[in-house]
GUDREN-261885 format. One record per residue (C-alpha): residue number from 1; x, y, z; residue in one letter. Coordinates in steps of 0.2 Angstrom, whole numbers, plus 5000, padded with zeros to 4 digits. Example, Ala and Ser with C-alpha at 12.3 -4.5 7.8 and 13.67 -1.06 7.14 Angstrom:
{resi 1, u 5062, v 4978, w 5039, resn A}
{resi 2, u 5068, v 4995, w 5036, resn S}
This chain:
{resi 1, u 5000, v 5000, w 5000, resn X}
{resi 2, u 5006, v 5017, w 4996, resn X}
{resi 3, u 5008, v 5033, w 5008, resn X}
{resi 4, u 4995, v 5043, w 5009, resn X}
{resi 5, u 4996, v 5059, w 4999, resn X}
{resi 6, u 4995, v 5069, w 5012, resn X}
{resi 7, u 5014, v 5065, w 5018, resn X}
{resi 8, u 5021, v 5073, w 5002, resn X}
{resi 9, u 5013, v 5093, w 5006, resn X}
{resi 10, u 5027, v 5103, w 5012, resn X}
{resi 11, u 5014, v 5111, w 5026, resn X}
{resi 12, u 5009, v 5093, w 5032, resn X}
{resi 13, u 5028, v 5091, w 5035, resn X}
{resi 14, u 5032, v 5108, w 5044, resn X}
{resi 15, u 5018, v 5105, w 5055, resn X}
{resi 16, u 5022, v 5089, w 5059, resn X}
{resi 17, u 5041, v 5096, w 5064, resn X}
{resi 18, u 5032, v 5110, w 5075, resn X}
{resi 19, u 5022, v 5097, w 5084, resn X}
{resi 20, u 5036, v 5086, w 5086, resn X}
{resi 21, u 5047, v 5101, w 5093, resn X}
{resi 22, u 5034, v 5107, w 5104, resn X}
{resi 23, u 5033, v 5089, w 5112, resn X}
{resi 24, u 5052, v 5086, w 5115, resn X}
{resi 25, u 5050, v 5104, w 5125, resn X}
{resi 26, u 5035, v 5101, w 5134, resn X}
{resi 27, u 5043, v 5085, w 5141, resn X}
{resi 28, u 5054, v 5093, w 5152, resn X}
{resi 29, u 5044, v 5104, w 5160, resn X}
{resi 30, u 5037, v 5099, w 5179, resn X}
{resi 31, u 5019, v 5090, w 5181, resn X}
{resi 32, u 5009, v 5104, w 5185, resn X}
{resi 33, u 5015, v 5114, w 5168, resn X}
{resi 34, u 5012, v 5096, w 5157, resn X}
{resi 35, u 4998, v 5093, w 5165, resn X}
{resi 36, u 4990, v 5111, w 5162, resn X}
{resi 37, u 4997, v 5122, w 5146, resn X}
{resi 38, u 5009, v 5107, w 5142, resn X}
{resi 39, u 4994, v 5096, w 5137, resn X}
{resi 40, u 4983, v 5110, w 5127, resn X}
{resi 41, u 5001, v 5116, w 5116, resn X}
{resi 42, u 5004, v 5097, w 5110, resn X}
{resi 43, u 4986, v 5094, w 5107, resn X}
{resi 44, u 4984, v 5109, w 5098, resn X}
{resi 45, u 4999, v 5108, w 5088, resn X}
{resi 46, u 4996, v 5089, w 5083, resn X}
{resi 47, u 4978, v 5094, w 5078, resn X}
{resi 48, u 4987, v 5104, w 5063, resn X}
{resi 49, u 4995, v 5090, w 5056, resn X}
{resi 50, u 4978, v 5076, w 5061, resn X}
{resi 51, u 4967, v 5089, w 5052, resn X}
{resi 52, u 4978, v 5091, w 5034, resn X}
{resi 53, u 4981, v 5071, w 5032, resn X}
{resi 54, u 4960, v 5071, w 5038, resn X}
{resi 55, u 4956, v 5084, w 5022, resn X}
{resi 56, u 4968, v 5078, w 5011, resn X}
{resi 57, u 4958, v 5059, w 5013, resn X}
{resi 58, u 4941, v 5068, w 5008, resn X}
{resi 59, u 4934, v 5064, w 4992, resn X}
{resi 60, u 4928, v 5084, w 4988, resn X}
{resi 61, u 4937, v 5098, w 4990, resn X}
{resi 62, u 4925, v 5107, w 5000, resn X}
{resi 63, u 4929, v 5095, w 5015, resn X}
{resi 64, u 4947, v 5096, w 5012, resn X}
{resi 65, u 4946, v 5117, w 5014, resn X}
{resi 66, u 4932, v 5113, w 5030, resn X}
{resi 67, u 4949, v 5102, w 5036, resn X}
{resi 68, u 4962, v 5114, w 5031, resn X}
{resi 69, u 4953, v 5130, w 5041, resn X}
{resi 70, u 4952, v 5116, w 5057, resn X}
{resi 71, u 4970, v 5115, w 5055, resn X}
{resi 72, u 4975, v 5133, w 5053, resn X}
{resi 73, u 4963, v 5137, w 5070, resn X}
{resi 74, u 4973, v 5124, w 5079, resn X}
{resi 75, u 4990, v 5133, w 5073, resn X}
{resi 76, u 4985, v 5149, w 5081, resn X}
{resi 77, u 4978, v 5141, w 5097, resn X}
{resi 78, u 4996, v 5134, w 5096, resn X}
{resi 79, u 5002, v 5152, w 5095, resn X}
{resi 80, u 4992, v 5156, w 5109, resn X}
{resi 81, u 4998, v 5145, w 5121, resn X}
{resi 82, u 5017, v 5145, w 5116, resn X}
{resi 83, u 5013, v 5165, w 5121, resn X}
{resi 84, u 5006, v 5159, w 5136, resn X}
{resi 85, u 5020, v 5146, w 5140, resn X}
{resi 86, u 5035, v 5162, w 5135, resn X}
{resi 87, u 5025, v 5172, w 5148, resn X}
{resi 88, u 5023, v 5158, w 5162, resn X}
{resi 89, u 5046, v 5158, w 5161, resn X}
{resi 90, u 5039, v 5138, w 5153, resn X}
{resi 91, u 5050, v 5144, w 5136, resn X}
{resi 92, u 5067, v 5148, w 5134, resn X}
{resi 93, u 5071, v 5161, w 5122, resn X}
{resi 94, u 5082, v 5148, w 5112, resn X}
{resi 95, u 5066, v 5136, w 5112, resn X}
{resi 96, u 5057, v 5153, w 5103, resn X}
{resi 97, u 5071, v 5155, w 5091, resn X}
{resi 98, u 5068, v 5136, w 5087, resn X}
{resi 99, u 5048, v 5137, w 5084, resn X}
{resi 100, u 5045, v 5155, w 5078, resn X}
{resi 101, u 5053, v 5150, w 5058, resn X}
{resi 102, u 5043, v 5136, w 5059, resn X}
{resi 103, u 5028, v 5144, w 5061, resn X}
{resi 104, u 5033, v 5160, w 5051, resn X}
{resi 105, u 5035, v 5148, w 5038, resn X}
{resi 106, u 5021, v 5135, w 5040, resn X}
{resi 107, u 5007, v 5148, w 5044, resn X}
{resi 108, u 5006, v 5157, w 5024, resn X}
{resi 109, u 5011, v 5141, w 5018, resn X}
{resi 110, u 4994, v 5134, w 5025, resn X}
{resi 111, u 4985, v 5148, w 5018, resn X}
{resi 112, u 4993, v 5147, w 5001, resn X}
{resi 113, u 4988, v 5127, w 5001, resn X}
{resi 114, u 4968, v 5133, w 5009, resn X}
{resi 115, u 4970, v 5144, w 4992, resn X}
{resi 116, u 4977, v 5132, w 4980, resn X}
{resi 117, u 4963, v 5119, w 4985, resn X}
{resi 118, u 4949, v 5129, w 4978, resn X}
């Protein structure tokens, strides 16, 4: 069986590399931070990724955009709690050097692939 298409879309793979940074970093934080903003960032941020390979295994497009505007609302409640974590001293300002390309990158990519899909 072949890979799914989905795995070949540049924005599948960036969001796929912010999820997996954002879970290496949240694992070393204490309990109480995991347990709290730890858990909403890695579910937020592996929504992104989840919701493009969801859309991309529709059989219309208009499924595929409903999936891909899923995915661009999990990146910015991503954002959001990566400004809460920076605020709460959970982020180092290397870790924000880290993710910050990524998203710059990923977040008009994500619109330019919501455009190209009709």
């Amino acid at each position: 069986m072949g890979r799914p298409n989905f795995e070949r879309l540049e924005v599948y793979k960036l969001s796929e590399k912010l999820a997996d940074e954002i879970w290496q970093i949240v694992k070393g934080w204490d309990y109480f931070a995991k347990d709290t903003i730890g858990k909403q960032i890695v579910r937020a941020a592996d929504s992104i990724s989840a919701n493009i390979a969801e859309g991309e295994g529709r059989y219309n497009f208009q499924d595929n955009r409903r999936f891909i505007k899923i995915a661009r609302g999990s990146l910015y409640e991503t954002i959001n709690w990566l400004r809460r974590a920076y605020k709460r001293n959970l982020l180092t300002n290397e870790q924000t050097k880290l993710l910050n390309p990524i998203i710059d990158e990923l977040s008009p990519k994500l619109n330019a692939y919501l455009k190209s899909i009709g």
